[in-house]
C-alpha positions, 0 to 999 in steps of 0.5 A: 245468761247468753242465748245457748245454742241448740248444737256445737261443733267438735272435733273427734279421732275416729282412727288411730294414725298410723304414722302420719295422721291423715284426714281421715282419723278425724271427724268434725261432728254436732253435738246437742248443747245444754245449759250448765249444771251447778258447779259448771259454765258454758264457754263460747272458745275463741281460740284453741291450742294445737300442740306436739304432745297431742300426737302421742295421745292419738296413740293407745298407749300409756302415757303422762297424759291420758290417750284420745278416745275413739268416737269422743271428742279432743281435747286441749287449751282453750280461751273463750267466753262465758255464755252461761254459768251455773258457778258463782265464781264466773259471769256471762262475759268473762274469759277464761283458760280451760282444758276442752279445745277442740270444740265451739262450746265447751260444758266446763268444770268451773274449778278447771277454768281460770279467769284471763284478762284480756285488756293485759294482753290478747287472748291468744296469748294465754295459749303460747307466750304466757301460757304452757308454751311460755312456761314450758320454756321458762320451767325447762331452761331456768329449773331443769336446765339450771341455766345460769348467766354466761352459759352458751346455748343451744335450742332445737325446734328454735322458731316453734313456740316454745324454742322461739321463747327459750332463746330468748328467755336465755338471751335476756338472761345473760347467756354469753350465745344463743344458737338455734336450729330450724327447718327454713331458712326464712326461720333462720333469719327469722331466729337472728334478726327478730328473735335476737339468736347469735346464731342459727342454721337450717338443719336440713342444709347438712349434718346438725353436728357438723352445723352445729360445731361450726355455730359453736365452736367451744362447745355448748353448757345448756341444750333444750330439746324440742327435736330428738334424733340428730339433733340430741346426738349432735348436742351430746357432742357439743355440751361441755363438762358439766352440761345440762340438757333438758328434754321436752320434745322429739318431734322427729320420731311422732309419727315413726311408725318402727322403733327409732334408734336413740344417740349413738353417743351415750356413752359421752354424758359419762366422762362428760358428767352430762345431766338430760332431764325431762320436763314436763310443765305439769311439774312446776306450777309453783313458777306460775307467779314468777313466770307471769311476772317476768314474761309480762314485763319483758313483753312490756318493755320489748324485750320479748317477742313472740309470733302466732300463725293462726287458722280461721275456723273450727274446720281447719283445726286439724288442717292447723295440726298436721301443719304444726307437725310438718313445721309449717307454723312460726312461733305458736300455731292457734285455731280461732273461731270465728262467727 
């Protein structure tokens, strides 16, 4: 058993956002540390995960997932180290992937934790490419969006962690164009020149339907959505007969505080036989195997790239959210703890 220390560090809401969160909803705290009961282990997190989804459960509503509660701490992806445990299946040293980021010291149901290797890739990465990101991706495009070879496709939200990696995934799969948006234009060249992209556009160099019928002028088969908005409403426009959408994301209404407007084109995905699904990762661990065959191989023979924008220091974690949610990060925004 590794020395445990007296206190930790933990980030808690202690204000629901109005809009846009501010620095004030947040708090850094100490909290006493103590060694784990049975069942349980101590993990020192390295690295944590600040992600879209974590906006919504700052709000008190109903949801897939539970909201945030006030005056308690966050929670979210994280890697670290076992310190102590109190659970024959881990020892001091090991690494694992659990759910209580947000945090320095994580108190860890030992059946919630999962072993990562760290000599097989960067421990980072169990947060993004082989992690939920990188499987959100892969479940959405290959599942939900029954992407086949041949299909043109388009990604919104495309240099962000999942977007980054769906176009990609599409590209080494045979797709006959990949198109995506993002908020730069240092991203688009980003997407073209390093992600492999056919095409890219900065969304906010003109209207998204008009930019993205200029980057495919035949229409689109599949469209994954990370955005909303605009962009949802341009891509009904784009899909072709038969089209498939899949819908994880609407980054352009989290912080809305009245009601956003939906497509004003739905009444297309009738004559056009459209399919939008949404997806949540949850639904396919089945593909988890499969996932992380695939993803490593191509991470082995360079097919597959991928980008970190990573925060030092637990005191910047929330600094690192409020910038994934302005779109300040290239590929997946990570918080990792030093000392």
């Amino acid at each position: 058993m590794s020395e445990i220390p007296a206190v930790s560090r933990e980030w808690h809401l202690v204000r629901r956002p109005q809009g846009w969160p501010v620095a004030e909803d947040f708090a850094l705290r100490e909290v006493p540390v103590a060694a784990p009961a049975p069942g349980r282990i101590l993990v020192r997190n390295l690295h944590m995960s600040v992600d879209p989804y974590m906006r919504g459960r700052m709000n008190d509503v109903k949801s897939y997932v539970p909201p945030f509660q006030l005056d308690k701490p966050m929670d979210g992806g994280a890697v670290g180290e076992v310190v102590a445990s109190a659970d024959e299946r881990f020892a001091v040293g090991d690494h694992v992937l659990h759910g209580l980021g947000w945090r320095e010291y994580a108190d860890v149901d030992a059946k919630h934790a999962t072993k990562v290797d760290g000599s097989l890739a960067p421990l980072s990465t169990y947060l993004g490419v082989l992690g939920m990101p990188g499987l959100t991706a892969y479940a959405g495009l290959f599942e939900v969006a029954s992407f086949k070879e041949g299909d043109s496709v388009f990604v919104s939200g495309a240099a962000g962690a999942v977007g980054s990696l769906v176009g990609q995934f599409a590209k080494i799969k045979g797709a006959s164009a990949v198109i995506g948006s993002a908020g730069s234009d240092e991203k688009v060249t980003l997407l073209t020149e390093k992600y492999g992209f056919d095409a890219a556009f900065n969304y906010k160099n003109g209207p998204v339907g008009e930019q993205l019928k200029s980057a495919a002028p035949e229409g689109i088969d599949v469209y994954f959505d990370n955005v909303g908005g605009d962009h949802l409403e341009a891509a009904i426009s784009s899909l072709k007969v038969h089209g498939r959408a899949t819908l994880c994301g609407a980054i352009a209404q989290y912080n809305a505080t009245e009601p956003t407007p939906g497509p004003r084109n739905l009444a297309l995905v009738i004559g056009k036989r459209l399919r939008l699904q949404g997806v949540l990762v949850g639904d396919h661990t089945g593909l988890q195997q499969q996932f992380v065959q695939d993803v490593a191989g191509w991470l082995r023979s360079g097919e597959l790239r991928y980008d970190e924008t990573v925060f030092e220091g637990i005191e910047n974690a929330t600094d690192a959210f409020l910038g994934m949610l302005r779109g300040e990060n290239t590929g997946k925004m990570i918080v990792s703890f030093t000392g």
